[in-house]
C-alpha positions as CSV (number, residue, x, y, z in Angstrom):
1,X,0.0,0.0,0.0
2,X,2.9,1.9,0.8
3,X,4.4,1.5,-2.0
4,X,1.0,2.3,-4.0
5,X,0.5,5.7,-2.6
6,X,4.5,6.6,-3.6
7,X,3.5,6.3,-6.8
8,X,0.8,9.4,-6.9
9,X,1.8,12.6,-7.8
10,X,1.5,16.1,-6.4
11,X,-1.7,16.6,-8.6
12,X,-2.8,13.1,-7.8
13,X,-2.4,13.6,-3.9
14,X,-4.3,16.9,-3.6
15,X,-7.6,15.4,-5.9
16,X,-7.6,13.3,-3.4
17,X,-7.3,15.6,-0.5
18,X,-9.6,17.9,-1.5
19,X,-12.0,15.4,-2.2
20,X,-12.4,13.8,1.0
21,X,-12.4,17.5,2.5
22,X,-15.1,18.0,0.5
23,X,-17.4,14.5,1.1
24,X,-16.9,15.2,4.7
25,X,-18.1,18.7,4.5
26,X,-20.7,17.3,2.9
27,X,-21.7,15.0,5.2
28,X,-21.0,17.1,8.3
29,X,-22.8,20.3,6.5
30,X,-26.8,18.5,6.2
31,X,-28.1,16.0,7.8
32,X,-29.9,14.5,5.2
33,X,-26.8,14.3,3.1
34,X,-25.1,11.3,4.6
35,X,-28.3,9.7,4.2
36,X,-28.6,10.2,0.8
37,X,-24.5,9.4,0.2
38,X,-26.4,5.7,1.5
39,X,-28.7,5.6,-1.0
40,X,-26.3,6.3,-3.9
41,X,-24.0,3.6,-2.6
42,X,-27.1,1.4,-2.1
43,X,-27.7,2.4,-5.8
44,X,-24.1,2.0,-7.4
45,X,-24.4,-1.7,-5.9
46,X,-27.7,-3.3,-6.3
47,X,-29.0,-6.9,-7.1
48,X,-28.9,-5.7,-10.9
49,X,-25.6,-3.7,-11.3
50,X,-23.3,-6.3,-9.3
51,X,-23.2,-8.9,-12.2
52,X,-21.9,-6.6,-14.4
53,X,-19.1,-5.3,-11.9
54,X,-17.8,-8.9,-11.9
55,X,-18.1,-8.8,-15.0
56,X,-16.0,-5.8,-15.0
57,X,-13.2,-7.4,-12.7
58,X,-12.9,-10.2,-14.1
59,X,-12.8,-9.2,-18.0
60,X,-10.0,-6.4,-17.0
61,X,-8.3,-8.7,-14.7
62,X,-8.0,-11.3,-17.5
63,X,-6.2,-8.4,-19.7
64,X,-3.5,-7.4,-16.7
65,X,-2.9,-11.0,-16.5
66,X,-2.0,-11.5,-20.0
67,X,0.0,-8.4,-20.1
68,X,1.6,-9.5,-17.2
69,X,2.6,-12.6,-18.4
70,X,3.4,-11.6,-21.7
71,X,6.0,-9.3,-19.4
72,X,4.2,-5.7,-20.4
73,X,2.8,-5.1,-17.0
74,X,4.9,-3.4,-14.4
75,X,3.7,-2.4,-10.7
76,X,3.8,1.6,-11.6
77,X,0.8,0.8,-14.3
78,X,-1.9,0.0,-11.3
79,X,-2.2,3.5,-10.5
80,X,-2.5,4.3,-14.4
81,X,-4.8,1.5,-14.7
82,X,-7.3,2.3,-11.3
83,X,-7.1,5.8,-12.8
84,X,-8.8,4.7,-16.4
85,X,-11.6,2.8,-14.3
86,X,-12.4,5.2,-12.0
87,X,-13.0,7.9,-14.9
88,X,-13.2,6.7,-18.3
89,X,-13.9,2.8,-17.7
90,X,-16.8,3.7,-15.6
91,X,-18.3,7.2,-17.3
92,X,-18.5,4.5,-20.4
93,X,-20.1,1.5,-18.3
94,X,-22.7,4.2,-16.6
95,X,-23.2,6.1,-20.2
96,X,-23.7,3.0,-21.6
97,X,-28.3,3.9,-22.4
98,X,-26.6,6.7,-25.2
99,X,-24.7,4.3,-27.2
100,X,-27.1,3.3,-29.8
101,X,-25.4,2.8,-33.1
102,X,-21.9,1.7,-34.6
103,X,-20.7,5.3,-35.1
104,X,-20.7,6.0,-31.5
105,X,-18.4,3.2,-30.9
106,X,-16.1,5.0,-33.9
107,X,-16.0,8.4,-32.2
108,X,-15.1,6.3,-29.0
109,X,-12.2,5.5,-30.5
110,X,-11.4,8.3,-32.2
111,X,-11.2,10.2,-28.8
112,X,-9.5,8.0,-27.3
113,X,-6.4,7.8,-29.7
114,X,-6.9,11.4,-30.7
115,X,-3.4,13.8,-31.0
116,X,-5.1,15.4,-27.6
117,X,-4.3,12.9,-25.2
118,X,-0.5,13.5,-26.6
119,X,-0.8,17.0,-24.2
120,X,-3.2,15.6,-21.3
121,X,-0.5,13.9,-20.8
122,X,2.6,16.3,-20.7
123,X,0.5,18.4,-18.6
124,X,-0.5,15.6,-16.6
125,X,2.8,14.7,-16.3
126,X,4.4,17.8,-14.8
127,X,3.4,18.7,-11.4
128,X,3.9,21.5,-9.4
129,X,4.8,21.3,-5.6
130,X,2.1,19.8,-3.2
131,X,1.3,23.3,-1.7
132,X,0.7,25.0,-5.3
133,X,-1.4,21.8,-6.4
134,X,-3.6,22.2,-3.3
135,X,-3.9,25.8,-3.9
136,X,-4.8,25.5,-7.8
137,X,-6.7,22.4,-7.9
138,X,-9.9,24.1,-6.3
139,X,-9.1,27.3,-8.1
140,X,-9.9,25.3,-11.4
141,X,-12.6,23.8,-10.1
142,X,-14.1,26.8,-9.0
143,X,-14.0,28.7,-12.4
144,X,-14.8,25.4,-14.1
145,X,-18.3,25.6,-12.4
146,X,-18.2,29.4,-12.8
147,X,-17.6,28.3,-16.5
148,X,-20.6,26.1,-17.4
149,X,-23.0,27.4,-14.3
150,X,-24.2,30.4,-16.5
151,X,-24.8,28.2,-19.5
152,X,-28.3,27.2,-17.6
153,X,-29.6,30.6,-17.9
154,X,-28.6,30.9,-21.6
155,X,-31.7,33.7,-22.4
156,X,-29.8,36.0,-19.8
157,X,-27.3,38.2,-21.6
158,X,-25.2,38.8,-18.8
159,X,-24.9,35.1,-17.7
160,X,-23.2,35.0,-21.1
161,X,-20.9,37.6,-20.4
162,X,-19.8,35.7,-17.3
163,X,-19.1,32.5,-19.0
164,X,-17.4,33.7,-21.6
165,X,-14.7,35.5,-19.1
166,X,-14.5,32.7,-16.7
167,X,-13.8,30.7,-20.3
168,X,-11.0,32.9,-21.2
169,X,-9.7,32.5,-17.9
170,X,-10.0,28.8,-17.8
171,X,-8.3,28.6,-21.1
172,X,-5.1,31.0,-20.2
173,X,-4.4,28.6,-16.8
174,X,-5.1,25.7,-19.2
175,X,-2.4,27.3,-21.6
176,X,-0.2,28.0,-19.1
177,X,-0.4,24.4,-17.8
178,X,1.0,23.2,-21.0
179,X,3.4,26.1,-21.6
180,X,5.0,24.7,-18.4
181,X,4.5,21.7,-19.3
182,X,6.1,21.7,-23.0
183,X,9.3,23.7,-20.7
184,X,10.2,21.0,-18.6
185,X,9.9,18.8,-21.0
186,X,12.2,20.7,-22.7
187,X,14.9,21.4,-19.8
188,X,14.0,17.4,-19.0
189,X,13.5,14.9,-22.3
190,X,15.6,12.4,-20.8
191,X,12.9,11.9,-18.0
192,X,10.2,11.7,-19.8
193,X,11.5,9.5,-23.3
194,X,11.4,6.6,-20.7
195,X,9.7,2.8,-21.2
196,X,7.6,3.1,-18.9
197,X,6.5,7.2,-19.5
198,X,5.6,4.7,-22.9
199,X,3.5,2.4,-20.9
200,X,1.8,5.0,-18.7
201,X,0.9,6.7,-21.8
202,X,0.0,4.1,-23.9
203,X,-2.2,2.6,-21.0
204,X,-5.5,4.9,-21.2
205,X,-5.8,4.4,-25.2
206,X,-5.2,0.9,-25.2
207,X,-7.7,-0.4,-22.6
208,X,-10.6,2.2,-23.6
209,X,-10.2,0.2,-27.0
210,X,-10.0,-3.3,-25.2
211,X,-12.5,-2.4,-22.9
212,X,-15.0,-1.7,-26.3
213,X,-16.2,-5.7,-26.6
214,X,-17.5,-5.7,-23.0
215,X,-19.3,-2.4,-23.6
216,X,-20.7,-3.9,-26.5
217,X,-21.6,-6.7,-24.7
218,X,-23.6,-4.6,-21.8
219,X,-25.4,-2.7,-24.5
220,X,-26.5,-5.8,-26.1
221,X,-27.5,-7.4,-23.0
222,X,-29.8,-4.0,-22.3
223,X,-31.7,-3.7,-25.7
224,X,-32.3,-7.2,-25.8
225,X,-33.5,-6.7,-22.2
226,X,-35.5,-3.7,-23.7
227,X,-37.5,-5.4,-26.5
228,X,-38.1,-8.4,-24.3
229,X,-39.3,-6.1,-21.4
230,X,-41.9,-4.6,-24.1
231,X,-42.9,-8.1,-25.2
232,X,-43.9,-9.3,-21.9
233,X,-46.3,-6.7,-21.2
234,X,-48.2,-8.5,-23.8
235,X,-50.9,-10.5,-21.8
236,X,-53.1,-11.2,-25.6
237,X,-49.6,-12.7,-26.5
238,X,-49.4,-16.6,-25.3
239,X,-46.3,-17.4,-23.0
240,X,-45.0,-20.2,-26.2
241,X,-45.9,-17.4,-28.6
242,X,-43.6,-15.4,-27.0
243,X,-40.6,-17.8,-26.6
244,X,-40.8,-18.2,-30.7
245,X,-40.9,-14.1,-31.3
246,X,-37.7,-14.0,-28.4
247,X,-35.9,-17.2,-30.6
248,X,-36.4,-15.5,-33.6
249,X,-35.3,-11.5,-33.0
250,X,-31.9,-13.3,-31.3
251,X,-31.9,-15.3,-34.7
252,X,-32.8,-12.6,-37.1
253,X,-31.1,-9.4,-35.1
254,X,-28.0,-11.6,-33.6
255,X,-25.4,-8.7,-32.6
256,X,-26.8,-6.4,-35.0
257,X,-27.9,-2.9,-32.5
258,X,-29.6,-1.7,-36.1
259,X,-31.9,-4.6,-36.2
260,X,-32.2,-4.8,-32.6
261,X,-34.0,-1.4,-33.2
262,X,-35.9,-2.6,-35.5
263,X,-37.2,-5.6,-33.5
264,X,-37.9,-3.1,-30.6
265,X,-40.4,-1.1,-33.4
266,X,-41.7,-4.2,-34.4
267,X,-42.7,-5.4,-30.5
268,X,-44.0,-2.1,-29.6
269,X,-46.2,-1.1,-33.1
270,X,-46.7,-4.2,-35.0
271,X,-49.0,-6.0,-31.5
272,X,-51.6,-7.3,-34.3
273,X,-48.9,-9.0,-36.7
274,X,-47.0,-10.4,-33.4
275,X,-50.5,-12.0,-32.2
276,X,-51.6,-12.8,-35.6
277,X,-48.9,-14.0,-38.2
278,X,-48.7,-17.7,-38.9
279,X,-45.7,-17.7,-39.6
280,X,-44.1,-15.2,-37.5
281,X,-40.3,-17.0,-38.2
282,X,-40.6,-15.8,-41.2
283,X,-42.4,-12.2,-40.6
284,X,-39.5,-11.0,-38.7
285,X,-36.9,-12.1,-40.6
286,X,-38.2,-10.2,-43.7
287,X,-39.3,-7.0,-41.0
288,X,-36.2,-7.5,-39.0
């Protein structure tokens, strides 16, 4: 554990800080608020998430195991990897209701390798002492919420006004981030051209892109889930009835999300061709 935490940087160390400053503020500010901490936690782990989080473990543990025995994983890389979970790996498992065709797989991707993450990480990389990170990571946070707070009242001119300063001043920090950033790098190449600077760096991409087939996977699972949830609201529609239409849209759609879509419009509008159809094999793979 020891040995973990040495590995955090300056930056790392006061996110951390502030944010348990901040949860117990919460907590100790309202009475109701620890109570309602309870009922997210209660959320974030019920009956019907928990299956997927092993799911989770076990699909990226499988990954770290092959990369470890394939002798590309190195202890340094945990905190890289726990990193990726916490943020990206889990934004995408809990985002997972907006992904509805192939192309938002593709822009996925294309954020994920795009020249962008080549100066997330340079600036990333180069801290400033622990006092000045604790001093500037709630600044930033601050005029970030200044930032996008006054995009709610976008009718009122002057809340425009206000964003658009707190913008400018968001984006000279951010610039001066990387001009520091770019300097060291400068004054200190032969620290940062490292193996394992490679590694670190490489580590965010790669597993987004790895991480892809078990997304796909969840988002299966949940349309399917979807179009079966509509069919068995159908009480006209006899329980055998219903096993064939469920055989056939797994038949006919497969892995398909596009005719997954189009069994979902076939369960919810088409009720009299479902009930009806002699054939309904054949219906839905024509419709599907």
């Amino acid at each position: 554990m020891i040995d973990f935490l040495k590995l955090l940087s300056n930056r790392e160390t006061s996110i951390i800080v502030w944010s348990i400053l901040f949860l117990i503020f919460l907590i100790a500010s309202s009475r109701g608020s620890f109570g309602k901490f309870l009922l997210v936690l209660k959320a974030l782990f019920s009956k019907k998430i928990i299956p997927f989080y092993i799911g989770i473990g076990t699909y990226l543990t499988l990954i770290v195991f092959l990369f470890n025995k394939f002798g590309i994983w190195e202890f340094a890389l945990y905190k890289d990897f726990i990193y990726w979970l916490l943020t990206t790996g889990m934004v995408f498992f809990f985002s997972v209701s907006d992904i509805n065709s192939y192309k938002d797989f593709t822009k996925i991707i294309l954020n994920a390798t795009s020249l962008t993450i080549i100066l997330e990480f340079i600036v990333g990389f180069y801290n400033f002492s622990i006092v000045w990170e604790l001093i500037l990571i709630p600044i930033f946070t601050i005029i970030s919420l200044l930032t996008f707070a006054p995009e709610m009242k976008k009718e009122d001119s002057n809340s425009k006004v206000v964003a658009i300063f707190f913008k400018n001043v968001l984006s000279i920090l951010g610039f001066g981030f990387l001009f520091y950033g770019f300097y060291q790098l400068a004054i200190n190449y032969n620290n940062f051209f490292t193996l394992s600077n490679l590694k670190s760096f490489l580590l965010p991409p790669l597993f987004t892109i790895l991480f892809l087939p078990f997304i796909y996977y969840v988002v299966l699972y949940l349309k399917y889930e979807h179009v079966f949830g509509n069919l068995r609201r159908y009480k006209f529609i006899p329980d055998e009835r219903k096993r064939q239409i469920k055989l056939a849209i797994i038949r006919y759609a497969n892995i398909n999300l596009q005719r997954i879509e189009s069994a979902n419009k076939i369960v919810l509008f088409n009720k009299r061709e479902l009930q009806n159809e002699i054939d309904i094999k054949s219906y839905l793979r024509k419709n599907i």
